[in-house]
Structure formats: structure tokens, C-alpha cells
N, C-alpha and C positions, 0 to 999 in steps of 0.2 A: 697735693694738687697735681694732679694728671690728665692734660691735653693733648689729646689724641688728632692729630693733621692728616688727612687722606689726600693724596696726591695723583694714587694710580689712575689713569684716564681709563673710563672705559671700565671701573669694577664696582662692585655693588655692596653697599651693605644692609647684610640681613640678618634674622636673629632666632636663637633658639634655645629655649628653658631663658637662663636670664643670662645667655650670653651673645655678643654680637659678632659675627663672622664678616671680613670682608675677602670676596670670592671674586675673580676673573676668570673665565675663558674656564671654568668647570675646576679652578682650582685655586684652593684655600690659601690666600696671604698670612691671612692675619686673627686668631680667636682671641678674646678678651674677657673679662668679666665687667661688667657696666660696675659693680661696686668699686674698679679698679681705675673708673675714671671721670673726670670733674665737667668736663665740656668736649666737644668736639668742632673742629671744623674741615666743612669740605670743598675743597678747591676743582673747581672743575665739572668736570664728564663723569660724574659718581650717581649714580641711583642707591635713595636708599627706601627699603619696604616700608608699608605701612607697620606692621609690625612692630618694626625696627625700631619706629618713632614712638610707638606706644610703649613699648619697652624702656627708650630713653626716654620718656615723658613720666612715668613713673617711678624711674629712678632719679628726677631732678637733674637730668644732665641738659642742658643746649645743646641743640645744633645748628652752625652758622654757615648760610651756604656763600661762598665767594666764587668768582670769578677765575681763572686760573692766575688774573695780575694779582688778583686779592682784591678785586672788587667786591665789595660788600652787597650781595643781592637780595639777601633777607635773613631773618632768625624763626626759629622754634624754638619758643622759651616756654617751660614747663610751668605749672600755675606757681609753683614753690620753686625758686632760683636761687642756686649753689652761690650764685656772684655776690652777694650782699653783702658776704661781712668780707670777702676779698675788698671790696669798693670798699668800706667802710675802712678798711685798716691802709688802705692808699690814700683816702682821703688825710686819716687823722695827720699819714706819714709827709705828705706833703703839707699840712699847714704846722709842721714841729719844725721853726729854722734850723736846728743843729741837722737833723735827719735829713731835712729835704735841701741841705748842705754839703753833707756825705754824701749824698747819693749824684747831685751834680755832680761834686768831683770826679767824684768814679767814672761817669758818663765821658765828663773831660779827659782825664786821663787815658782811659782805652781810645778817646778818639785820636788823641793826639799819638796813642801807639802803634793804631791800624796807619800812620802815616808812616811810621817802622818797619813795619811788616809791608805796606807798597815798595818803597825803596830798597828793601832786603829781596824782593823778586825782582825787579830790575837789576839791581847789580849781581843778580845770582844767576841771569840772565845773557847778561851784557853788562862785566864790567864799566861802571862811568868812577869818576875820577872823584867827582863832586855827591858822589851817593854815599858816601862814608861818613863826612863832614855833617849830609844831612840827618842820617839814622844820630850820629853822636848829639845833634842838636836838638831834634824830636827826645829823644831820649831824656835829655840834660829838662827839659819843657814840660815831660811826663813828669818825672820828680818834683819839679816848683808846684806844678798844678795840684797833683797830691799834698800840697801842703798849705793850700792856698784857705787864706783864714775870714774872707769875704766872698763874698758872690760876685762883687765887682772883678775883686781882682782874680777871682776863678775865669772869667771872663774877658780879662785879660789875656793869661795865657791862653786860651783857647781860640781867638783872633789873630792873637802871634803865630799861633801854630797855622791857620787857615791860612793867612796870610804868604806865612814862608813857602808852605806847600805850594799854593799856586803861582808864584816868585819865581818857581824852580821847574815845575810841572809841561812847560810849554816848552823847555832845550830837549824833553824828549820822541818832540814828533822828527819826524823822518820823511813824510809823503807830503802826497799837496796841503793838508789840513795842517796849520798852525796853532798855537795856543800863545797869549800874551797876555791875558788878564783875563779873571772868572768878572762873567757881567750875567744877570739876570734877566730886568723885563724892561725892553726886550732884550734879549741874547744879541751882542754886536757881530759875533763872528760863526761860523758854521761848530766850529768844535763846541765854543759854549749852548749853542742849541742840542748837540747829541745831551751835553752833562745834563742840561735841563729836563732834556724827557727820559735822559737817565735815570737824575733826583725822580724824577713823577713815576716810573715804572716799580723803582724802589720804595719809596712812600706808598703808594696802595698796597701793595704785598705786605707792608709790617703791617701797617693801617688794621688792615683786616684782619691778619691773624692775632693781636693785640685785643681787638674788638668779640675775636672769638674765643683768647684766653679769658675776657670775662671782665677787662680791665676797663677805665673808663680814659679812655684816648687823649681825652681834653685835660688832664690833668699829670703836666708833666713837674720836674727839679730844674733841669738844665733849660728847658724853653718855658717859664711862668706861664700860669694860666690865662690865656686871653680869647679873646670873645671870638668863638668860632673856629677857634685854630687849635686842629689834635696836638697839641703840645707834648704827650708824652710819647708818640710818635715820630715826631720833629728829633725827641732823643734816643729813638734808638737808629734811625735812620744816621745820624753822626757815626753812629759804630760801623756801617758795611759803605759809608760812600764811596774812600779812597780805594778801598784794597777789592770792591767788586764795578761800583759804574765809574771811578776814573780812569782803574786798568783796563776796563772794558771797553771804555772811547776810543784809552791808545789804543787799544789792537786794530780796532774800527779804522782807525786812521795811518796807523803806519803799514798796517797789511794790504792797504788800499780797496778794503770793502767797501768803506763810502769815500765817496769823492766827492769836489766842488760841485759835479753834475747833477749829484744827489740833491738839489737844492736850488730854491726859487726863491726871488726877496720877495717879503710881504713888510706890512707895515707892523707887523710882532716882529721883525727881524728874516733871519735866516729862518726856512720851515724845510724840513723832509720831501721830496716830490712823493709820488706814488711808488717810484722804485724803490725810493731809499728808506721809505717808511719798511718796504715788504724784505729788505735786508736787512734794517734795524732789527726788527720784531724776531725775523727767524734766527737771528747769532741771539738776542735776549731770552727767547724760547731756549735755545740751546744750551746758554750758561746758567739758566734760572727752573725752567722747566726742562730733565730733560726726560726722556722715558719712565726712567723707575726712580730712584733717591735723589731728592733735589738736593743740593749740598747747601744752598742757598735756606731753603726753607730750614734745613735741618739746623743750621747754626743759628738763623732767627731763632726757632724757635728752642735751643739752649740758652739764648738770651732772654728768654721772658722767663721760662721755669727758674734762672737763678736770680732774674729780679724780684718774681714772687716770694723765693725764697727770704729775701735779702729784708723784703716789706714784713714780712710775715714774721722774721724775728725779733720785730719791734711790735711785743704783745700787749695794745692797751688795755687789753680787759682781762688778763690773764691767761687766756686760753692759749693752747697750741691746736696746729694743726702741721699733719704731717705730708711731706712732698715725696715724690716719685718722677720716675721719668720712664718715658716711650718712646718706642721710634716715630717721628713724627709724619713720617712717609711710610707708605707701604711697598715691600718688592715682593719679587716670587720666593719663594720655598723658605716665607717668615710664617711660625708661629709661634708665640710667646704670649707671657704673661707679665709684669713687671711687678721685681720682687718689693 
């Protein structure tokens, strides 16, 4: 399974004999062979030829255009579609308890580790006194959760852990903006509104590229399937909250980019003015989108090839099928093929 993510703003993919070239400014990214890959999506300011499409039309590949948040703007699905028996083996995998058991965990586990890895940059940052106690605690939380023999009580620790985080999360602002308890709808305080449209700028970005690995959204382990709600989404968004939009608030707030002045009450709570929407957006542009390799996209998208991977080993009909990987961004002076 090899899915191909275009990033570069501003370049084109076109195609020739049966391979697809993506080209800017009169110079070659990136040459491919279409047998060399399963789907594609494109994020952004990307043209691609007619050709191009005709060519991935009859090799059964998709192509999903998104928005650069990862808005989902439409599909190209070839009359014959590569995603069926993916779907088909997600499906079975989610309605097997032992499997779609294991795989919670997993979800739980890495999440509750990414709260490790936020705390190990802060104290690597700015020793705190209290960051040591937490990484040993997260830590001690990852092991029970890996071992945890319910779903209840997988869900337990995984609330423990949410819980302590945000417990602990608010002793490290520094400027006008506060943090004292995570609240939703509405958002009581200004901080929890950044995290809010943090969560929402996070969520469309997997959203979509999850939609354009070919996967079906609504069918997650760790968030059960409920009516209307991308649940398998919901679970990989757990893996980049803490260590990409909760680190990303604090900067927002202790560096003093947004301030109280950023913001107007309304009856949703605390909302962004006009300023502070146009300074949100350009530091999330920045950290999420930036010129050439998104690091964001790039590790999304190592999380879905090693879930597919992971579905894919649980063969119910016997078959195999084999995986690969691609850069999921494109930069200047890339050509390769993926062995």
C-alpha cells in the first residue's frame, strides 16, 4: 500500500509513458511509477493534467483533492477501486473484539506517551521540578494501559491520563493567558478556545488524508462507531494532540502572540477577533504547512501506512498484500522510486 501526499503549493502533476512526474518552476520533484502506488492525495495549490488523471484512472489509483487544512473538496475514483478489500479487512478488524482491542490499546498507549514526549520538551527546554514525576507517571500509565484486559478499563487509563495532563498543563503559562481546566462547548476561557480550534484544525488534516488513504473514517477501535462521527479519526487525532496543538497554544501564549485583546465574548464563549484569527492561522500555517516537507503531514501520514500495515496482518481470506512507503511531501532536488 503506497500513498503518495503532495504538498508542494504551486506544482503540477503530469504524466508520461505510465509514469507520473510532479514538476515546479520547470523543475522535476518527484518521478514515480503508478504501479508503485495505491492512492494519492492532494493538498492544496497542485494542478494536475488531464492525462495524468487518465493515466491514474486506468491504473485504479484515486485521487483526493483536499484543502491545504485537509478539507475534503472532492474524489476521482476510477470505475475499479484499489479501497475495497482495504475496507473490507477494517471492517472485519473492527467487528473481531480481541483485534479491535489490541488496536485500542495501542492507540491508548502512544497517546498517553505523546504526553511523555510533551513534558520531555518542556523540561528539556526549561527545567520544571514537577516534569520528572510526570514523564515517570505517563510512563508508569503507558504500561497498565498496554496491559489492560477490557475496553472499559482500557478507558480508564486513558481518562487518567487526560485528566492528569490537563491537572498539570495550566502551571505552565507564563503571560496574560491562563489554563485551569480543559472545557469544550462552550470553551469557558480564552486558552481553551485556541485548543478547541487547535483540536478542529488537527482533525480536518487526518480527516482527509485518512479519507484519501482509502480508509473509511467512520469506523474506529478506540472511539466505537457512532452515527455520524469519523471515529477512526477521533483515533489518530489522540496521537499528535499534546505534543503538536497543546505545545502549540503554549507558545501562542507564553510568547505573547495572542493575547486577551485577541478576543470577543460571544455566546459560544471566547472567539478569535479578526486579528487573532489572522495570527492563529499564520503560526499554524507555519508549524503545519510550511514551504516544502510538512513534518506534520509527514508523520500523519507514517501513522496510517503502519496502521494499514498492522490491519493488513490480520489475513481473513488468506491473502497478503504487500506495503511500501513514500515521501509523502514533495521538495526540490527529490527523485526516487520506492523500493
Amino acid at each position: 500500500m503506497c500513498i503518495l501526499f503532495l504538498t508542494e503549493q504551486g506544482a503540477s502533476l503530469k504524466k508520461e509513458s505510465s509514469r507520473i512526474f510532479v514538476i515546479k518552476d520547470d523543475e522535476e520533484l518527484l518521478e514515480i511509477q503508478t504501479r508503485k502506488i495505491s492512492a494519492i492525495g492532494i493538498l492544496g495549490n497542485i494542478q494536475v493534467s488531464t492525462q495524468a488523471l487518465v493515466l491514474l484512472a486506468s491504473a485504479q489509483i484515486p485521487v483526493t483533492f483536499l484543502t491545504l487544512d485537509g478539507t475534503i473538496k472532492g474524489e476521482f475514483l476510477p470505475a475499479a477501486n484499489k479501497n475495497l478489500h482495504l475496507r473490507y479487512t477494517q471492517y472485519l478488524t473492527v467487528n473481531d473484539e480481541s483485534l479491535s482491542l489490541s488496536i485500542a490499546k495501542d492507540f491508548v498507549t502512544r497517546k498517553i506517551l505523546s504526553y511523555v514526549e510533551f513534558y520531555r520538551k518542556i523540561q528539556k527546554n526549561e527545567p520544571v521540578e514537577n516534569c520528572k514525576a510526570l514523564i515517570e507517571a505517563f510512563s508508569s500509565l503507558a504500561g497498565e494501559a498496554e496491559q489492560a484486559f477490557s475496553y472499559s478499563e482500557l478507558l480508564g487509563y486513558e481518562g487518567m491520563a487526560s485528566r492528569t495532563h490537563f491537572a498539570n498543563y495550566g502551571t505552565f503559562f507564563k503571560n496574560e493567558l491562563t489554563f485551569s481546566k480543559r472545557s469544550h462547548y462552550p470553551p469557558e476561557d480564552e486558552t481553551n478556545a485556541l485548543l478547541s480550534l487547535g483540536y478542529t484544525m488537527l482533525f480536518k488534516l487526518i480527516n482527509g488524508m485518512l479519507h484519501a488513504a482509502g480508509l473509511d473514517v467512520y469506523n474506529g477501535f478506540l472511539h466505537k462507531p457512532k452515527y455520524n462521527r469519523p471515529s477512526l479519526s477521533c483515533d489518530f487525532e489522540e496521537l499528535f494532540r499534546s505534543p503538536w496543538v497543546d505545545a502549540f497554544v503554549l507558545k501562542l501564549a507564553n510568547k505573547g502572540m495572542i493575547k486577551k485583546k485577541h478576543f470577543s465574548a460571544s455566546e459560544q464563549g471566547p472567539r478569535l477577533t479578526q486579528e487573532g484569527l489572522t495570527i492563529f492561522f499564520s503560526q499554524w500555517k507555519e508549524l503545519a504547512y510550511p514551504t516544502h516537507d510538512s513534518e506534520l503531514v509527514v508523520l500523519i501520514q507514517k501513522e496510517i501506512l503502519n496502521f494499514i500495515k498492522t490491519i493488513q496482518k490480520y489475513q481473513f481470506d488468506g491473502e497478503t498484500d504487500n506495503s511500501c512507503t513514500l515521501s509523502p511531501t514533495t521538495s526540490p532536488k527529490t527523485k526516487s522510486e520506492p523500493k
